[in-house]
N, C-alpha and C positions, 0 to 999 in steps of 0.2 A: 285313696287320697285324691285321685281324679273323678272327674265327671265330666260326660259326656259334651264334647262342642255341639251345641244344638240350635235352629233353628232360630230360636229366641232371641238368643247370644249374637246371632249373624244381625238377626233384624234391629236391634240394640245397639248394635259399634254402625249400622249401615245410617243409620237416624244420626249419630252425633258426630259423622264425618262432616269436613267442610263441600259446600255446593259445588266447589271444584276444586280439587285436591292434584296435588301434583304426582306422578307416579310413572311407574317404568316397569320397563323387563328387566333392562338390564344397566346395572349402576354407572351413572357417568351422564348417561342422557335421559332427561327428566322431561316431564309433559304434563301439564293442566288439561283438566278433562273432568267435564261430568263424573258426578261419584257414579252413576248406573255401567259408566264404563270405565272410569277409574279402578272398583274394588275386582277387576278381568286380568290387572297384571300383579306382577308379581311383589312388586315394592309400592308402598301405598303413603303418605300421609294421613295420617291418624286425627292428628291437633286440628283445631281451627288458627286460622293465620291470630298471633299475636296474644292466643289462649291457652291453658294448660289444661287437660281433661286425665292423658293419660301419660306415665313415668316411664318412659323406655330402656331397656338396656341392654347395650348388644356385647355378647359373651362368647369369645372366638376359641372354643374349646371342646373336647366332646364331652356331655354330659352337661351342657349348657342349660338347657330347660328345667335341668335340678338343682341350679345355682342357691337359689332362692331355699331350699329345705336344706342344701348342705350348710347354709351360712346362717340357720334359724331366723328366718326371715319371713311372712306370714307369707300365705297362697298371692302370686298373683294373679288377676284376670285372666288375662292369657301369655300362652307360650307359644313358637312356633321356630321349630327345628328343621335346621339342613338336613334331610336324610344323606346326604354324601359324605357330609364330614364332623356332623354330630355338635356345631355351632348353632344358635340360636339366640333369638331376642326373647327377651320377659316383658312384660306391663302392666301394670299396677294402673285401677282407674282410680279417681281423686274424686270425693263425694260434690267437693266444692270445687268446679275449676277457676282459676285465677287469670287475670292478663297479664301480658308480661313487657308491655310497654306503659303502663299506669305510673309516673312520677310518684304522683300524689298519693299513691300504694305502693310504696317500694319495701314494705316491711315484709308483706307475703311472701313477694320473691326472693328478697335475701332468706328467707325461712326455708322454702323449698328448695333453693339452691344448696343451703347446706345439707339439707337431707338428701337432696340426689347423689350429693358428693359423698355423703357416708354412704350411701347404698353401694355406688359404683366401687369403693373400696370395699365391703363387705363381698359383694359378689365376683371380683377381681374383673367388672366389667371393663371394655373398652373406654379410654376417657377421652379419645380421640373421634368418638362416633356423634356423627350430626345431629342427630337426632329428628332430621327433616320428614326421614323416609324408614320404615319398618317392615318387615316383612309383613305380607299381607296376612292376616290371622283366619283368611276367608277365602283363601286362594290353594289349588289342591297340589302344587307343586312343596309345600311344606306342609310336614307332619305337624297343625296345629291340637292343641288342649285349650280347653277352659277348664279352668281349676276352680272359681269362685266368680259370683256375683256381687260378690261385699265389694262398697264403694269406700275407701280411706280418707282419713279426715289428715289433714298434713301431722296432728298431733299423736294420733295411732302410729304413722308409719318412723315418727321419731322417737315413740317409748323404745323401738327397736334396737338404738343406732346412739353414736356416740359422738358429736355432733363437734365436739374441740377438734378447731384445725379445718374447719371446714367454710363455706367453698372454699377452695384455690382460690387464691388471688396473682394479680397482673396475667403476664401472658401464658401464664399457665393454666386460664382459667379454661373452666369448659360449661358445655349445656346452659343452665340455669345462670351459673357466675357471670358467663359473660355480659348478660343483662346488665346484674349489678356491678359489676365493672365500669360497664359504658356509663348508665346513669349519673354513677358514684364521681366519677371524672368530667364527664360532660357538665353535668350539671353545677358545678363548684365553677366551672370555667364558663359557664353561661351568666352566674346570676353577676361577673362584673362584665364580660364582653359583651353584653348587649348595651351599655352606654355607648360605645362606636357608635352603634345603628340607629339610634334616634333619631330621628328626621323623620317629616313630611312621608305616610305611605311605605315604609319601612319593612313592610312585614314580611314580604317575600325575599328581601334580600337576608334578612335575620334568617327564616325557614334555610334558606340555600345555606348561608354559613354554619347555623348546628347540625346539620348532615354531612355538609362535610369532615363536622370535626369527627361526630360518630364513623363516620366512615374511616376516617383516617385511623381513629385507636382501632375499630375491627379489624383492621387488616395486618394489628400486631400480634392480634391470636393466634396460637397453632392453628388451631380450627375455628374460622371466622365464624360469625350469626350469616345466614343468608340476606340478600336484600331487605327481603319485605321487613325482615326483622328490623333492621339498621331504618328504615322508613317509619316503622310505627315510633321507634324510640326516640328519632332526632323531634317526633313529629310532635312529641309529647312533650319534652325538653322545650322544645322550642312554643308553643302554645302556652304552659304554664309561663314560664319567665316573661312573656309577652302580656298575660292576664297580668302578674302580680310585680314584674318592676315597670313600673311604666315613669315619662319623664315628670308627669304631675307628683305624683308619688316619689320620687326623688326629692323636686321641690323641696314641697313640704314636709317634706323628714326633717331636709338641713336647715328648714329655716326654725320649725320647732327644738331641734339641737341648737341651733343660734343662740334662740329666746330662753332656752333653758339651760344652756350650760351645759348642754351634753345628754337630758334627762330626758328620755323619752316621755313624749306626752301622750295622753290617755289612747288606749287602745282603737277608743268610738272614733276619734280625731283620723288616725291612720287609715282607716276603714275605711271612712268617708274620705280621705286623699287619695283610694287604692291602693297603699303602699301594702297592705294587706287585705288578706281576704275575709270576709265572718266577721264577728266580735265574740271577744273574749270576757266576762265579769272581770273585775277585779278585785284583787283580794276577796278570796271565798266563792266563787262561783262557781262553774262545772268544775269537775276535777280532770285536770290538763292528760292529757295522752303523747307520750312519744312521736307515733306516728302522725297525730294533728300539728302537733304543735314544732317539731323539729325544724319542718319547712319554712315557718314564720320565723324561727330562732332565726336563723340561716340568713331570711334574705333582710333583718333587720339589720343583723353584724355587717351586711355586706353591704347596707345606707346608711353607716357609721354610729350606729349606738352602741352603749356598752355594756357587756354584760349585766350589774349591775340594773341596768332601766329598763331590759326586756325582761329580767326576772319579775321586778316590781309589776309589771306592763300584763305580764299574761298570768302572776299568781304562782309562779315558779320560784325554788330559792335557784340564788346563780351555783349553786354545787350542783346541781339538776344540770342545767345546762353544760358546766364543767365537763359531767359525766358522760351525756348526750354526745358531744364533741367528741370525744377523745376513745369514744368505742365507735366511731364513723372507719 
């Protein structure tokens, strides 16, 4: 059922570590360092900052490394066990890795979140584990396995799993949730709080404000995101809203609402004001995507049009949108 931890394997996880990875002996106090002396202790950073490569899950039990075949759940990459007390972490690497501060791709992440969250409940993992730090799968003080080389596509690792109910949401959230969380929150509170900040050279006080707020909801999680995390996400938040509401584009929303009665005007119009981003045909053009088009929904309702006029606007019926909303 196993095969050999080999050579390959080392050289393989040693290439897709970050340049400098944070890691330790001993949990509590953490250290950035070169991976050539990063992968020498015994907890390592696996991920690239603000990237998903590989699923970790730590399982405080003995028999932990067999979690995964007890709960029929496929091989993963690797395992590596406490010889003391028979605890151990599992990881699963992802064909495609993702980012996990991306706005503008928030559909992945909510994807992966709920599949981390059914795994953790399939393997009665820890839901309270960081996920920062993993035992080193390269380091000889843990009985490490590589079980497979098969790299998982997000939609493999959910034929498995049973995805109603998943992520947690609010402060129960963990791992992957809490991204969607923040975004989910922040973001609805950014696209009207950045009218405050309009003025003259504004941009840094905007940046300063959506980190605080990220900051402020992390710190209602059990288990907060670490810094860097809460930095790339305010950092993304705050750069979209900054591209796509600006005060030209205000403008010109309400004055085309004025002149129309409410109705939004042609897509090309909005583009060229920057109240939006791209262009969309009308009636009959590309066929509209969720993920593209959600964002645009979004921050149209939020410079006053109406359902109705963004349907007509992007080629959408407004039950489309209804629908959109209300599974937010």
């Amino acid at each position: 059922m196993k095969t050999e931890h080999s050579n390959a394997f080392q050289l393989d996880l040693f290439e897709s570590l970050p340049n400098k990875p944070y890691c330790t002996d001993e949990l509590g106090v953490t250290y950035i360092r070169p991976k050539k002396t990063a992968v020498k202790k015994k907890y390592l950073q696996v991920n690239q900052p603000s990237m998903v490569t590989y699923l970790v899950f730590d399982i405080d039990r003995n028999g932990a490394v067999l979690a995964w075949y007890d709960a029929n759940l496929p091989a993963p990459y690797w395992t590596s066990k406490n010889p003391k007390n028979g605890h151990g972490h599992i990881a699963y690497r992802l064909k495609i890795p993702f980012c996990t501060s991306d706005i503008a791709n928030i559909e992945p992440i909510k994807y992966a979140a709920a599949i981390q969250s059914a795994m953790i409940e399939r393997l009665k993992a820890d839901r309270g584990f960081a996920g920062l730090l993993t035992k080193n799968p390269m380091h000889p003080h843990w009985q490490n396995e590589f079980w497979t080389e098969y790299e998982y596509t997000l939609d493999e690792l959910a034929d498995h799993l049973d995805l109603r109910g998943h992520p947690l949401r609010g402060i129960e959230s963990v791992g992957l949730g809490r991204n969607c969380e923040l975004f989910e929150s922040v973001r609805r509170w950014a696209y009207r709080a950045i009218r405050e900040y309009w003025a003259p050279n504004y941009k840094r006080a905007w940046n300063n404000a959506v980190y605080e707020r990220v900051e402020a909801l992390n710190g209602q999680f059990n288990q907060p995101l670490p810094v860097s995390e809460v930095k790339s996400i305010s950092k993304s938040i705050a750069n979209w809203t900054y591209k796509h509401f600006t005060p030209e584009g205000f403008r010109k929303s309400q004055a085309v609402k004025g002149t129309k009665g409410g109705k939004a005007g042609s897509i090309e119009s909005k583009a060229k004001a920057g109240s939006v981003g791209g262009s969309v045909s009308k009636g009959g053009g590309r066929k509209s995507k969720k993920s593209e088009l959600l964002p645009v929904v979004q921050s149209m309702l939020d410079q006053g049009y109406n359902q109705a006029a963004i349907a007509e606007d992007l080629g959408i019926s407004t039950r489309t949108i209804i629908r959109w909303l209300n599974a937010m």
